[in-house]
N, C-alpha and C positions, 0 to 999 in steps of 0.2 A: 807682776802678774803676767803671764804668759797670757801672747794673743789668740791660741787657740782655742774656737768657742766664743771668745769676749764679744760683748759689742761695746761701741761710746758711742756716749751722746755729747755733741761739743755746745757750748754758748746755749744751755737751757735756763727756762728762768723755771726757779722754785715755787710751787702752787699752793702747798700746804705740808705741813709736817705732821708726823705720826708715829706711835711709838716703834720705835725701831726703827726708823728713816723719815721719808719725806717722798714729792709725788712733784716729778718736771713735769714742764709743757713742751714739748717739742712740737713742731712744723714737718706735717708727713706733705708727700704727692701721690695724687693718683695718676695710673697709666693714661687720665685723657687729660695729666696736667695740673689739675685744679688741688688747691692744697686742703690739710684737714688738720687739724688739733688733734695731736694723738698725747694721752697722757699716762706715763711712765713711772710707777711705783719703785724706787730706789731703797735696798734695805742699806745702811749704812750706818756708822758709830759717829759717821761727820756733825757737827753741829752745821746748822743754817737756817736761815731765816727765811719765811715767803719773799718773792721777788728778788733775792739773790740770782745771779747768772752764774752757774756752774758746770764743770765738765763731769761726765761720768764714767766711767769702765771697769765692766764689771760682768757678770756671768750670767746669759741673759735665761728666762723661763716667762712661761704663760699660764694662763689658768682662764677657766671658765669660772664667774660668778654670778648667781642671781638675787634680784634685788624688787625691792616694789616700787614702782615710781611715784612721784606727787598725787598722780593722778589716780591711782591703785592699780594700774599694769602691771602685771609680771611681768621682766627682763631679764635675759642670759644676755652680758657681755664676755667678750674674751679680753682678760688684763695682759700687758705684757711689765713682766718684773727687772731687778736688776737685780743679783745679789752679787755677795762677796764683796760691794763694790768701792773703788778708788774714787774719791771727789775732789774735783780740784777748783782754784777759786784765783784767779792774775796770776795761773800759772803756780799755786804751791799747793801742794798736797794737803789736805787736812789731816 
């Protein structure tokens, strides 16, 4: 896959799976430093399991979603996705 456009995520752990991929957890920073749980919808044909550690790259996109929360709020998040994407697992492709 050509790197133009791509992004990777390296050494994520696997959160949960879904049809048509699965959802890392990666480790964001903010500009005053402090870190945040950002979590990344991967579409993929890979097989994996929660709490796998795997690499990503793939063709990245976002999207606005709204949701109801526990407490009955309405929510817009912004997802960011992965498609088309390469997974790898000690270095071997799936």
């Amino acid at each position: 896959m050509a790197d133009f456009g791509a992004i990777k995520f390296t050494n994520v752990k696997v959160v949960r799976t879904h049809k048509g991929g699965f959802t890392v957890l990666a480790a964001g920073k903010k500009a005053d430093g402090s870190a945040y749980d950002l979590y990344v919808k991967v579409w993929s044909t890979a097989t994996v399991e929660p709490d796998e550690i795997v690499s990503v790259h793939g063709v990245p996109s976002a999207r606005l979603s709204e949701y109801t929360s526990k407490s009955g709020e309405q929510k817009t998040v912004a997802e960011l996705h992965v498609g088309d994407a390469t997974v790898t697992r000690s270095g071997t492709p799936f």
